[in-house]
Backbone of each chain as nested JSON, in Angstrom:
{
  "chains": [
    {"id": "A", "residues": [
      {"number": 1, "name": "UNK", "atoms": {"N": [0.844, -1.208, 0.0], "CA": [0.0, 0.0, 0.0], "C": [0.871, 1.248, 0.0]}},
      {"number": 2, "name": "UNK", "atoms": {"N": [0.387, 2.436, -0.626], "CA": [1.387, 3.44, -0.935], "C": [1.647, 4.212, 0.568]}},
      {"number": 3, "name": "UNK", "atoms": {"N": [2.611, 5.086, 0.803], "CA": [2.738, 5.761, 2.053], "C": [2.484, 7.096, 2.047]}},
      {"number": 4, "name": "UNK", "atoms": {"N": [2.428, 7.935, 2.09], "CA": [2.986, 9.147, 2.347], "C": [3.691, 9.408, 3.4]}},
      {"number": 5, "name": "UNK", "atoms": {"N": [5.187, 10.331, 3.133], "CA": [6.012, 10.215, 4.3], "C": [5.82, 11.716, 4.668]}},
      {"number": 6, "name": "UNK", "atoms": {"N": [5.717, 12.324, 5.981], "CA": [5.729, 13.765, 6.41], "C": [6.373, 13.57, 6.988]}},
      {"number": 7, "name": "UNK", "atoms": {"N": [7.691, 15.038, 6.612], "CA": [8.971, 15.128, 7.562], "C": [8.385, 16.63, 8.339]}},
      {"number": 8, "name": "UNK", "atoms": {"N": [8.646, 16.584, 9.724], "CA": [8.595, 17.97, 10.328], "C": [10.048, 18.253, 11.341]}},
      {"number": 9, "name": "UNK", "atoms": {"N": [10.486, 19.259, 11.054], "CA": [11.533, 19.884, 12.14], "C": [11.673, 20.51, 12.642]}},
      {"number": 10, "name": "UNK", "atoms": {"N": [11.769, 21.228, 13.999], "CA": [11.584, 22.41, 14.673], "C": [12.558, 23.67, 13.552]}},
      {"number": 11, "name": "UNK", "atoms": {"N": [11.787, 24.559, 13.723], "CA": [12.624, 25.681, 13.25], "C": [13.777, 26.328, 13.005]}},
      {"number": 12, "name": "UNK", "atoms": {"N": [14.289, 26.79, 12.28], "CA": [15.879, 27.317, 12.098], "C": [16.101, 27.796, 12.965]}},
      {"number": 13, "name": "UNK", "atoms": {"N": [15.675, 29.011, 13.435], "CA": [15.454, 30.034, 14.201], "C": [15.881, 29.684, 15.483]}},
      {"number": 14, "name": "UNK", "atoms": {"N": [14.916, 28.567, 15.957], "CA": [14.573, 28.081, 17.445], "C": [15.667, 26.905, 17.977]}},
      {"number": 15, "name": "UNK", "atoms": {"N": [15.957, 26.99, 19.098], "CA": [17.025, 25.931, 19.702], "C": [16.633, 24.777, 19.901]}},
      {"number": 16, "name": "UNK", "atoms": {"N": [17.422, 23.914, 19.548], "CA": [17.21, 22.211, 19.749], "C": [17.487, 21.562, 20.89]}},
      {"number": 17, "name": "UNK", "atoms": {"N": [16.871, 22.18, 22.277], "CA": [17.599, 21.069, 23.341], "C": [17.876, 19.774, 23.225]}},
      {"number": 18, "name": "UNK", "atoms": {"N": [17.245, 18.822, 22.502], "CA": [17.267, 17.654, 22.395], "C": [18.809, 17.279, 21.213]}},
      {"number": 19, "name": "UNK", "atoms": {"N": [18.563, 18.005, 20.698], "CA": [19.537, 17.608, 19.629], "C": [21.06, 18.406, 20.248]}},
      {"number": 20, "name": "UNK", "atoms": {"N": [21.488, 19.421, 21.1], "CA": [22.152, 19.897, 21.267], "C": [22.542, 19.023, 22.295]}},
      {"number": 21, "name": "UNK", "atoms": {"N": [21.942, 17.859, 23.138], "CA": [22.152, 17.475, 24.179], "C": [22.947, 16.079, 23.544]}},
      {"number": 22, "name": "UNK", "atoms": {"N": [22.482, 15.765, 22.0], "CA": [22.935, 14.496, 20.921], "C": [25.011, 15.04, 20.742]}},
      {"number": 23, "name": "UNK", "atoms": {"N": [24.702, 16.303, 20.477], "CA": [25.738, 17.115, 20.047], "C": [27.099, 16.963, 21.025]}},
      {"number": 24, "name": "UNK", "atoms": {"N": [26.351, 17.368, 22.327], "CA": [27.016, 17.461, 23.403], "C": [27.549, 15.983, 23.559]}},
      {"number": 25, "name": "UNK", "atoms": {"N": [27.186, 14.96, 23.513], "CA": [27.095, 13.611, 24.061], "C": [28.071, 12.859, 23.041]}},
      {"number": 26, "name": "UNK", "atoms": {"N": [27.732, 13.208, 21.8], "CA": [28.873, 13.021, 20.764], "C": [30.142, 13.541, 20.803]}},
      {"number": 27, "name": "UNK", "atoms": {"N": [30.957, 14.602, 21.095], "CA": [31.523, 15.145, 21.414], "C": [32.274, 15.188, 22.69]}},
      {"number": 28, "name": "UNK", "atoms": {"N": [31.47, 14.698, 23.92], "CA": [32.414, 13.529, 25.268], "C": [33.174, 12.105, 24.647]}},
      {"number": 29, "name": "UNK", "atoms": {"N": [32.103, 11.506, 23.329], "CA": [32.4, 10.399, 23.181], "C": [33.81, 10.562, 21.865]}},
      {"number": 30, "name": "UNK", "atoms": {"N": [34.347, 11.62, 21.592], "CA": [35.373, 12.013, 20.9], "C": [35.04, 11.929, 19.298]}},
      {"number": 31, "name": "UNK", "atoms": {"N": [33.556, 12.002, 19.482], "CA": [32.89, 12.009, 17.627], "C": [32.837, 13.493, 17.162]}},
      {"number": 32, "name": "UNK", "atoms": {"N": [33.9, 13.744, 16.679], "CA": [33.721, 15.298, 16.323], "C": [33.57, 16.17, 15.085]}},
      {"number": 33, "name": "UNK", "atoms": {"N": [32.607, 15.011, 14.028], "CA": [32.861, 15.093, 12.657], "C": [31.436, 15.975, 12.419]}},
      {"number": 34, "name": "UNK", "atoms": {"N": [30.485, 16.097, 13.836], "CA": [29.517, 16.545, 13.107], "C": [28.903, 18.075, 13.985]}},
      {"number": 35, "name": "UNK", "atoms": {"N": [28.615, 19.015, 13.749], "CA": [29.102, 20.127, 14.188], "C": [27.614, 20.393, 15.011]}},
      {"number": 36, "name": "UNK", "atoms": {"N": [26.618, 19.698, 14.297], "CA": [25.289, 20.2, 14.738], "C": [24.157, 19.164, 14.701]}},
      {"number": 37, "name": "UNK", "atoms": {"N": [23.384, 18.342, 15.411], "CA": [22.448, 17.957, 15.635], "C": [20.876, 18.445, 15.553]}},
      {"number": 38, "name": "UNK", "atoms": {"N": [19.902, 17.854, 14.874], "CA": [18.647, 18.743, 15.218], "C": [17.645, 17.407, 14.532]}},
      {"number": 39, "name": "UNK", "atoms": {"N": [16.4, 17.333, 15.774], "CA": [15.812, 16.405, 15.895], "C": [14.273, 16.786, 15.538]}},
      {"number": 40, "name": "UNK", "atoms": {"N": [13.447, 15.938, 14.709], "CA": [12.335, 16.579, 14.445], "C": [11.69, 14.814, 13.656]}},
      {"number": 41, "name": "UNK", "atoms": {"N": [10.679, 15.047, 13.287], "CA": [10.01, 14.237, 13.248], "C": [9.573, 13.346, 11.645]}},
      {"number": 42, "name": "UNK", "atoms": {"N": [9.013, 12.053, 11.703], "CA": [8.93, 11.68, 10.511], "C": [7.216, 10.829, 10.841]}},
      {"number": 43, "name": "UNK", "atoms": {"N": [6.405, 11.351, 10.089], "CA": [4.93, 10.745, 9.601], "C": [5.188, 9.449, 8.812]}},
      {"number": 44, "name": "UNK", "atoms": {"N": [4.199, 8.401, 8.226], "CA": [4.452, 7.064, 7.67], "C": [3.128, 7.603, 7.704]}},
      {"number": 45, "name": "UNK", "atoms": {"N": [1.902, 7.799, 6.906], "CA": [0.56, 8.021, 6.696], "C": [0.24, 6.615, 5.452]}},
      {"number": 46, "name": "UNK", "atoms": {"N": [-0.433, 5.678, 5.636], "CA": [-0.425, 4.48, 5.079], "C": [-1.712, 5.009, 4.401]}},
      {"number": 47, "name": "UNK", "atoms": {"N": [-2.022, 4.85, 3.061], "CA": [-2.924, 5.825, 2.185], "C": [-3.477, 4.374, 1.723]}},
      {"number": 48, "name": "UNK", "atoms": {"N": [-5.47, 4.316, 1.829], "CA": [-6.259, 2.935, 1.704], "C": [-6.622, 3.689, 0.299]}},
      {"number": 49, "name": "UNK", "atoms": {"N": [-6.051, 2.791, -0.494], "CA": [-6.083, 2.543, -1.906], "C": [-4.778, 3.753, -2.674]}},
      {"number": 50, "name": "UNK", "atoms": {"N": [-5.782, 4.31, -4.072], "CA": [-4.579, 5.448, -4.643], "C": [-4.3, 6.125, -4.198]}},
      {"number": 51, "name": "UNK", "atoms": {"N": [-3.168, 7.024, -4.394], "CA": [-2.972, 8.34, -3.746], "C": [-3.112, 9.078, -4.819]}},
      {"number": 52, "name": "UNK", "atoms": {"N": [-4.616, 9.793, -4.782], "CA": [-4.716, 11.096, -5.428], "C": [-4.417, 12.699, -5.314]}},
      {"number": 53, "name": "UNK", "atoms": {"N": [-5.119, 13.18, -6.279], "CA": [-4.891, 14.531, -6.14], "C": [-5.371, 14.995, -4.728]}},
      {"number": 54, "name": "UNK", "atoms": {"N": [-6.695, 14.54, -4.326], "CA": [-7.114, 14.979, -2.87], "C": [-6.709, 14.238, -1.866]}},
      {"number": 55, "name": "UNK", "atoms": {"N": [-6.165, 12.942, -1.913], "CA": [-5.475, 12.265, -0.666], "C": [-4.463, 13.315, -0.771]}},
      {"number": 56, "name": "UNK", "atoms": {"N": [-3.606, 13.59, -1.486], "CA": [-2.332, 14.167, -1.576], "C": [-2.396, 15.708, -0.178]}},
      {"number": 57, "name": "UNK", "atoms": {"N": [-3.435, 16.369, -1.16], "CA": [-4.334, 17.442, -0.44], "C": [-4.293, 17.472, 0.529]}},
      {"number": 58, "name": "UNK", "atoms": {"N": [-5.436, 16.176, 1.06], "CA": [-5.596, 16.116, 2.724], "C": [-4.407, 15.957, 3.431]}},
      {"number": 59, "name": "UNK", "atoms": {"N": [-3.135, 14.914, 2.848], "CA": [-2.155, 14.78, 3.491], "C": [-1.485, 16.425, 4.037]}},
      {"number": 60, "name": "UNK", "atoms": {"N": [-1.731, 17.306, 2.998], "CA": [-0.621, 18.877, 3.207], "C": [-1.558, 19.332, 4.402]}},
      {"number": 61, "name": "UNK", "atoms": {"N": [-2.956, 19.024, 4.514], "CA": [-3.685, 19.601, 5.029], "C": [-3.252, 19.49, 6.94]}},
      {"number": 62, "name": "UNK", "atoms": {"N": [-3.451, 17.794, 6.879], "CA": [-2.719, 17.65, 8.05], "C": [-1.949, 17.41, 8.313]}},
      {"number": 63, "name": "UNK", "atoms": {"N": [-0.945, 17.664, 7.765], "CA": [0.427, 18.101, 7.904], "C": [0.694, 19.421, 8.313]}},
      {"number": 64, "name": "UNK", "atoms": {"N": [-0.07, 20.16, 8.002], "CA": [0.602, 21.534, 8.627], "C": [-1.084, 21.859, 10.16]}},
      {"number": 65, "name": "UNK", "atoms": {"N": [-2.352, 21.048, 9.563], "CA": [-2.755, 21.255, 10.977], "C": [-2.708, 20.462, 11.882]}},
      {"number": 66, "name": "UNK", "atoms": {"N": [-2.181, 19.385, 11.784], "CA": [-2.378, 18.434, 13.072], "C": [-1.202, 17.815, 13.758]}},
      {"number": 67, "name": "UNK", "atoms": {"N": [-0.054, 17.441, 11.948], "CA": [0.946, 16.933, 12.3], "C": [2.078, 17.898, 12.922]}},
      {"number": 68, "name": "UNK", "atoms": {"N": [1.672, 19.026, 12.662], "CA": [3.118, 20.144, 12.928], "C": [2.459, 21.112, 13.91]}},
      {"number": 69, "name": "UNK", "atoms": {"N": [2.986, 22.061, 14.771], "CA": [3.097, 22.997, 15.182], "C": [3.82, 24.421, 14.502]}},
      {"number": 70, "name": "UNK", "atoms": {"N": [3.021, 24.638, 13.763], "CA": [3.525, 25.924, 12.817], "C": [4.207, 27.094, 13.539]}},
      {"number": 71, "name": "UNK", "atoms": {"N": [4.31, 27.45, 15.095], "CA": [5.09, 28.51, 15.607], "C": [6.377, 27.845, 15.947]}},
      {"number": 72, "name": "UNK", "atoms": {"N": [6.46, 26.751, 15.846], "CA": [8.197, 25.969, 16.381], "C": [7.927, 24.958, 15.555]}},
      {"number": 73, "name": "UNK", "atoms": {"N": [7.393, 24.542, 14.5], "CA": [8.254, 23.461, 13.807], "C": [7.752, 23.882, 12.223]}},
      {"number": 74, "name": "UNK", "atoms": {"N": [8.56, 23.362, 10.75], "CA": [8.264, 23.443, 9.365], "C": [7.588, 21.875, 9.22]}},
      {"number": 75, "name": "UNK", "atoms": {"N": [6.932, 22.326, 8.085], "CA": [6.877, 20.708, 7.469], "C": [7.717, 21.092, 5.974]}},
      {"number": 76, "name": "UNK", "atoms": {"N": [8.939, 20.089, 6.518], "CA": [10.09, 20.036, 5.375], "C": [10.037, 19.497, 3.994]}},
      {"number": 77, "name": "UNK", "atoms": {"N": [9.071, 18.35, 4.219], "CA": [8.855, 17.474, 3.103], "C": [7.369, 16.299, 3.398]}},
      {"number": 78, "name": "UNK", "atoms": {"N": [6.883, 16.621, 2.052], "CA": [5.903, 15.55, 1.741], "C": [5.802, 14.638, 0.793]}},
      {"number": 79, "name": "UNK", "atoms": {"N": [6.15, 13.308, 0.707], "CA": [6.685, 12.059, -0.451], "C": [5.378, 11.014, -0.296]}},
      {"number": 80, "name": "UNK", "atoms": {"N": [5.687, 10.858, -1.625], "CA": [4.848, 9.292, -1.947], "C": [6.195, 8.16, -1.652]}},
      {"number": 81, "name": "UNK", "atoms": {"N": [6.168, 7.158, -0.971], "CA": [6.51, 5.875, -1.325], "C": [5.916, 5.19, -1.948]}},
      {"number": 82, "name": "UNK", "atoms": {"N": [6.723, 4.255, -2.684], "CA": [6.486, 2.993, -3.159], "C": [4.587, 2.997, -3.718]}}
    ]},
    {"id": "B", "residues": [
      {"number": 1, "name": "UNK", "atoms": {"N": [26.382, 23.498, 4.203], "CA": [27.322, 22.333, 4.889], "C": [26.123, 21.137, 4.485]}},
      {"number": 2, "name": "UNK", "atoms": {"N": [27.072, 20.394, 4.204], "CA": [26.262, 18.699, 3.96], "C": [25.526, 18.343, 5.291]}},
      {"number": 3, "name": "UNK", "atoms": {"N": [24.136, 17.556, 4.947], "CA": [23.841, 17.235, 6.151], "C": [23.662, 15.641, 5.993]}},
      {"number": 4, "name": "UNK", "atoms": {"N": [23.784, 14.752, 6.898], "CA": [23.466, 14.012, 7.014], "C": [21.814, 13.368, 7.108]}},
      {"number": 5, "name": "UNK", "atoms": {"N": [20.973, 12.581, 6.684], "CA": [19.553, 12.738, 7.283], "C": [19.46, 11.435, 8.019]}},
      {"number": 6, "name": "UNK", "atoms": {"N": [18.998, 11.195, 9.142], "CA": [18.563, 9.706, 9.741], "C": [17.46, 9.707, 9.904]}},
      {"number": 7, "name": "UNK", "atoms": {"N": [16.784, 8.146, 9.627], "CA": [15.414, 7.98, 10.258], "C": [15.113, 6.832, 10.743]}},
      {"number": 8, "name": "UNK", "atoms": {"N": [14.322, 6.856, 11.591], "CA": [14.075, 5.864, 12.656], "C": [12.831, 6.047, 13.137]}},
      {"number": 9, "name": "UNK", "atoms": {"N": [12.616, 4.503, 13.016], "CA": [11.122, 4.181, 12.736], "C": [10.862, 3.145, 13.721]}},
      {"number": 10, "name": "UNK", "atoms": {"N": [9.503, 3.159, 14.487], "CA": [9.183, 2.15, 15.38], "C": [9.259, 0.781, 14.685]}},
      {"number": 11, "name": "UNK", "atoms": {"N": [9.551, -0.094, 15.308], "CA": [9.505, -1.759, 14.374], "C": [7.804, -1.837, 14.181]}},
      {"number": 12, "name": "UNK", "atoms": {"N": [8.162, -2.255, 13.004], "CA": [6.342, -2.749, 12.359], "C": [5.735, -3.451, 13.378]}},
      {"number": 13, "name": "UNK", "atoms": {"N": [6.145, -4.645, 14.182], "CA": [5.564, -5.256, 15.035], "C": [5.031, -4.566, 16.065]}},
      {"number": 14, "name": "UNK", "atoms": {"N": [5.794, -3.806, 16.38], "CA": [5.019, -3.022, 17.587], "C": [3.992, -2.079, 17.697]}},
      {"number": 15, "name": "UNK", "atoms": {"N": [3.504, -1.819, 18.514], "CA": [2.092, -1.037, 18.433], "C": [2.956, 0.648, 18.674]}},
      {"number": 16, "name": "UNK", "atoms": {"N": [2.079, 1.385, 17.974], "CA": [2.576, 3.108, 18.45], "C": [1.244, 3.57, 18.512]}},
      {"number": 17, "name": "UNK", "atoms": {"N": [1.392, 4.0, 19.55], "CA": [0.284, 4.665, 20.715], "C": [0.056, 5.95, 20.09]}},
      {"number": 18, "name": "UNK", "atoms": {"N": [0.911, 6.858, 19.211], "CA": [1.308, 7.908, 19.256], "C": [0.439, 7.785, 17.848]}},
      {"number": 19, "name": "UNK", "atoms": {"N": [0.465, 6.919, 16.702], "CA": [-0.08, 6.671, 15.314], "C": [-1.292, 6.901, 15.66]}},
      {"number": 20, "name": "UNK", "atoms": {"N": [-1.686, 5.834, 16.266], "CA": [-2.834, 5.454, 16.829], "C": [-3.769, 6.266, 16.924]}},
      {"number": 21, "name": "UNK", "atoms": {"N": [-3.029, 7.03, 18.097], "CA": [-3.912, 8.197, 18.205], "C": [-3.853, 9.498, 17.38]}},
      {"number": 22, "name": "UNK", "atoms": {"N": [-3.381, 9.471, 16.615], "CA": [-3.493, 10.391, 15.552], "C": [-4.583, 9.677, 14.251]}},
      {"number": 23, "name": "UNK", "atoms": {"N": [-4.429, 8.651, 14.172], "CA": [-5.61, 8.223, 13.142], "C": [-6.911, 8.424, 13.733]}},
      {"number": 24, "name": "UNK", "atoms": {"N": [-6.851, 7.934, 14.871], "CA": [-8.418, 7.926, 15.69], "C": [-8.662, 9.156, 15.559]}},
      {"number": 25, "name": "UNK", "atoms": {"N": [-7.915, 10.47, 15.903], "CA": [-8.289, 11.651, 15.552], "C": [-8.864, 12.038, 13.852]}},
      {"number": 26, "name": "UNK", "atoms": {"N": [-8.006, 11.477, 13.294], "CA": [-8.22, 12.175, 11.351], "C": [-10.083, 10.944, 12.013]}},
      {"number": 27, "name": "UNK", "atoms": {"N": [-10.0, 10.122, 12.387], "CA": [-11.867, 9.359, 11.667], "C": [-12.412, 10.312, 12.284]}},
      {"number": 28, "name": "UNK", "atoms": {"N": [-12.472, 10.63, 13.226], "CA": [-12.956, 11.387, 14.206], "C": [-13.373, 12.96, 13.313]}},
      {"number": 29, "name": "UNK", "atoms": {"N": [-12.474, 13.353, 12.673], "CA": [-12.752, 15.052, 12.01], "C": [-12.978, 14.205, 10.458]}},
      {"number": 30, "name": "UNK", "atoms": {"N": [-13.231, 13.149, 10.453], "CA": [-14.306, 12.326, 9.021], "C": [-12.911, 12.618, 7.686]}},
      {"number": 31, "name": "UNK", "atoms": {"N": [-11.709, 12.961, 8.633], "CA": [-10.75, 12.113, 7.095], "C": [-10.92, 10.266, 6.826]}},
      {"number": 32, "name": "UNK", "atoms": {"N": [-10.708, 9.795, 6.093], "CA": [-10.938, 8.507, 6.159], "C": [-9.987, 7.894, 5.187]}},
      {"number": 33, "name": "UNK", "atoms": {"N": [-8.866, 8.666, 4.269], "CA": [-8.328, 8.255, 3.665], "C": [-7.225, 6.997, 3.711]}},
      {"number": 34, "name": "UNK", "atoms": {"N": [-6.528, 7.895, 5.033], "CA": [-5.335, 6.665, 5.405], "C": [-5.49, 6.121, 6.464]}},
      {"number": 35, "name": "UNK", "atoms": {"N": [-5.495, 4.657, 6.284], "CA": [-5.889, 3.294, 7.521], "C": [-4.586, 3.393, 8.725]}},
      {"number": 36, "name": "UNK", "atoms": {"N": [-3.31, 3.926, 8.382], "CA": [-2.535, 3.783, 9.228], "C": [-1.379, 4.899, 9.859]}},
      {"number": 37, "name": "UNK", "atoms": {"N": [-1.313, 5.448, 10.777], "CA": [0.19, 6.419, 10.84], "C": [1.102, 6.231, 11.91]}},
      {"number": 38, "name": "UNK", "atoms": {"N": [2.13, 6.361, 11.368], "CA": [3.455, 5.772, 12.606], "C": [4.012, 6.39, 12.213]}},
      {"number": 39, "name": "UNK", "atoms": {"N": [4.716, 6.796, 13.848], "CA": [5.35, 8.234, 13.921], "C": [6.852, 7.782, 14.399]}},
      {"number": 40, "name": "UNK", "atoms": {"N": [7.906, 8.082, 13.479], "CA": [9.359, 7.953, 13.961], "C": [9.973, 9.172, 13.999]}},
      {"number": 41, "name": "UNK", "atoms": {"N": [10.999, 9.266, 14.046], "CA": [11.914, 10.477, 14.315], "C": [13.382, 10.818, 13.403]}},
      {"number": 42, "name": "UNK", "atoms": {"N": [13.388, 11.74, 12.835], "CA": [13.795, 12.033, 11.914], "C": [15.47, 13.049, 11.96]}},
      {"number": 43, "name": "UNK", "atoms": {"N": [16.726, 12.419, 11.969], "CA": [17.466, 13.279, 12.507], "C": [18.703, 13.936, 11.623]}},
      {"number": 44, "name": "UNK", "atoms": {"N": [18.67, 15.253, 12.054], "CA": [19.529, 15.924, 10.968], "C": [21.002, 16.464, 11.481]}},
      {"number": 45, "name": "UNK", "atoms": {"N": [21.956, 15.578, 10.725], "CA": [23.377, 15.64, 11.062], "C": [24.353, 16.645, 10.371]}},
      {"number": 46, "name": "UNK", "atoms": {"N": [24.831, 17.525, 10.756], "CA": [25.513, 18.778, 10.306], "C": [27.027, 18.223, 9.959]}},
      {"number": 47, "name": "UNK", "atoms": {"N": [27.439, 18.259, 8.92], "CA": [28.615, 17.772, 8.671], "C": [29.861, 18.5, 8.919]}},
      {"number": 48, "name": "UNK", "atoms": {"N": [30.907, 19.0, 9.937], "CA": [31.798, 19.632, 9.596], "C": [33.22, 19.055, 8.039]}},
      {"number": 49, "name": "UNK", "atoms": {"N": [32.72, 19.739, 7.015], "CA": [34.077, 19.536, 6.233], "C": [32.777, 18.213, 5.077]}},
      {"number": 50, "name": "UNK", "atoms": {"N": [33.669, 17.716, 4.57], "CA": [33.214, 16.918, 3.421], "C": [32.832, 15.354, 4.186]}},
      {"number": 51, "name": "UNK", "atoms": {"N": [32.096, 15.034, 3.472], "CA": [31.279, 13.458, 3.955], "C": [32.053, 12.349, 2.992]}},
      {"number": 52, "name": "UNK", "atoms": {"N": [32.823, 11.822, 4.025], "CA": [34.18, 11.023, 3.393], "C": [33.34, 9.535, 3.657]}},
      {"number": 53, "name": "UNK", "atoms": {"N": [33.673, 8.282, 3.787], "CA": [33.134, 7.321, 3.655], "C": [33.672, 6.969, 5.569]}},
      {"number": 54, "name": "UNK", "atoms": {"N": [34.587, 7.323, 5.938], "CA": [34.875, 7.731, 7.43], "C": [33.384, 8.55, 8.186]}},
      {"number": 55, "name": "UNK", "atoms": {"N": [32.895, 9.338, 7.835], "CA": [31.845, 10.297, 8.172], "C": [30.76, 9.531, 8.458]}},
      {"number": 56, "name": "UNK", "atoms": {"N": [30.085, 8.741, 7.123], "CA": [29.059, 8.02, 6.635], "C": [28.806, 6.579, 7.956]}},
      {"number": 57, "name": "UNK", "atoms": {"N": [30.155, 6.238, 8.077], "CA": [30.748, 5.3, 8.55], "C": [30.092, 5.808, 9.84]}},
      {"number": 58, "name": "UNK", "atoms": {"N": [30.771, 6.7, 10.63], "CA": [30.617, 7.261, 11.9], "C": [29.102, 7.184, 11.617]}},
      {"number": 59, "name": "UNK", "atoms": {"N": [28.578, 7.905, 11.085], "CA": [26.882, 8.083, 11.164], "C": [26.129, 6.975, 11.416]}},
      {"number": 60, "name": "UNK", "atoms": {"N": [26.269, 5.873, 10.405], "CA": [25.61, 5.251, 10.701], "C": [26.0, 4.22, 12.425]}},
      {"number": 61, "name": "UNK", "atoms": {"N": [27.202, 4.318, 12.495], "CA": [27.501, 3.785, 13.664], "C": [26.672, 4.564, 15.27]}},
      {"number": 62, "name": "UNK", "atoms": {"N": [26.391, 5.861, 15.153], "CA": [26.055, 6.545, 15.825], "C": [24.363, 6.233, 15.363]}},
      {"number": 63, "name": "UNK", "atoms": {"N": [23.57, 6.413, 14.369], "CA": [22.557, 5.968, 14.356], "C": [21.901, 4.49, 15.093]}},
      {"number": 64, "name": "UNK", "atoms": {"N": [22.81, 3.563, 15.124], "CA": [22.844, 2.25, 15.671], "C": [22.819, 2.69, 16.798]}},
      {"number": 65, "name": "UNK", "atoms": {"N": [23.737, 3.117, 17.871], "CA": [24.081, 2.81, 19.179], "C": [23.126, 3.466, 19.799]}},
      {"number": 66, "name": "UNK", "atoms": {"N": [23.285, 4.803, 19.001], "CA": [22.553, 6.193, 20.019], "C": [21.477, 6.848, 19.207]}},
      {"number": 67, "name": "UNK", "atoms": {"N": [21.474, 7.346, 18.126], "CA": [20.256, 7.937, 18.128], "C": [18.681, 6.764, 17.561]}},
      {"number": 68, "name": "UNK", "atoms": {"N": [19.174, 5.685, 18.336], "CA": [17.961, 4.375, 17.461], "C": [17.716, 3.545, 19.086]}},
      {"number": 69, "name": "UNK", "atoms": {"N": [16.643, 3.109, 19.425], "CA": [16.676, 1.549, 20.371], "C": [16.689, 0.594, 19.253]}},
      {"number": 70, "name": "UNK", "atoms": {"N": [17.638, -0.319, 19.498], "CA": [17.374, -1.569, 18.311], "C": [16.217, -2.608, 18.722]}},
      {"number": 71, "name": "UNK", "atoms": {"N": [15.948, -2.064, 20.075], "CA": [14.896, -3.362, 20.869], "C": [13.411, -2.677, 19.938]}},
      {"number": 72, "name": "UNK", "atoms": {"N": [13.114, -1.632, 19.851], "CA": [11.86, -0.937, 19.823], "C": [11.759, -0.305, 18.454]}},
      {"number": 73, "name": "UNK", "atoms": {"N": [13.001, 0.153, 18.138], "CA": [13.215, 0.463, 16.681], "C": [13.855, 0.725, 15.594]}},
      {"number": 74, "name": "UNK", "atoms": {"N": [13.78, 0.859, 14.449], "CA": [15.119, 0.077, 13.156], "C": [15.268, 1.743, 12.244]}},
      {"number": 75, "name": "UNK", "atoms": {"N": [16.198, 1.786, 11.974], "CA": [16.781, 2.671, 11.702], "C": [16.539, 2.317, 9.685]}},
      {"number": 76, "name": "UNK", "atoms": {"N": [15.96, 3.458, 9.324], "CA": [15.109, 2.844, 8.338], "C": [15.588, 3.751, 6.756]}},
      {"number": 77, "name": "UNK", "atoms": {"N": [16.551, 4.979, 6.785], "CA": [17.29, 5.346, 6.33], "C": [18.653, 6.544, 6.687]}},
      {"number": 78, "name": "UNK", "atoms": {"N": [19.769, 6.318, 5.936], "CA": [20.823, 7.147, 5.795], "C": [21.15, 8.028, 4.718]}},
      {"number": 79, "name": "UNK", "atoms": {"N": [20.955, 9.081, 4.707], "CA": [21.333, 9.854, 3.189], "C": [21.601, 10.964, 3.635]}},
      {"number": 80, "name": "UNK", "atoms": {"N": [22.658, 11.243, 2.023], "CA": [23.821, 12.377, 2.402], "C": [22.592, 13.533, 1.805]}},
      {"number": 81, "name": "UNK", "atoms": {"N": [22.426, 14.334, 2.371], "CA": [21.577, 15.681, 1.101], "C": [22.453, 17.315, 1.011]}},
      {"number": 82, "name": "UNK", "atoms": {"N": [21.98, 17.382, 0.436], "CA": [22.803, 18.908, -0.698], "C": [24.638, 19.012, -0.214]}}
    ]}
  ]
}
């Protein structure tokens, strides 16, 4: 069955405790190849039958109202799988 | 700067509480399109310098240990972007 994948990530703007705490933790452990961490989220929306023009739709729809928090997070990306 | 992307996804077998209740919500406001949603976590790795096969290496090693449970959940892609 096809998927739709929704990626959301907190904001450019806004600080990543969670991911700064990845950063930090990498960096005791002498991994120092990666300068910045930032943690945010991934949807798997399992779509019953085609994915049309209006599944597609509804997917943007709740994606930006249900799946995201539009004052601290983007929705980065919206994909069909398979 | 190159980023790394990780994702990590609850194992299919297991139940997510978190899907769950986000579908029960979409029947609930009479979406009815998609039968299923599972919610993983999506992580974005800041590369200092160029993504050598050393880098890639590290990443995914760090995706394994630390940013994944292997008991609860599988680490479901690695990719280099822009």
């Amino acid at each position: 069955m096809p998927t739709i994948v929704v990626d959301v990530m907190p904001k450019a703007e806004l600080l990543d405790p969670q991911g700064k705490a990845v950063v930090g933790a990498l960096g005791r452990l002498g991994i120092e190849d990666f300068s910045a961490v930032r943690i945010g989220k991934r949807f798997e929306l399992t779509v019953d039958g085609e994915v049309t023009d209006e599944v597609l739709a509804a997917a943007k729809k709740i994606a930006d109202d249900m799946l995201s928090n539009s004052v601290i997070e983007d929705v980065v990306g919206i994909e069909v799988v398979e």
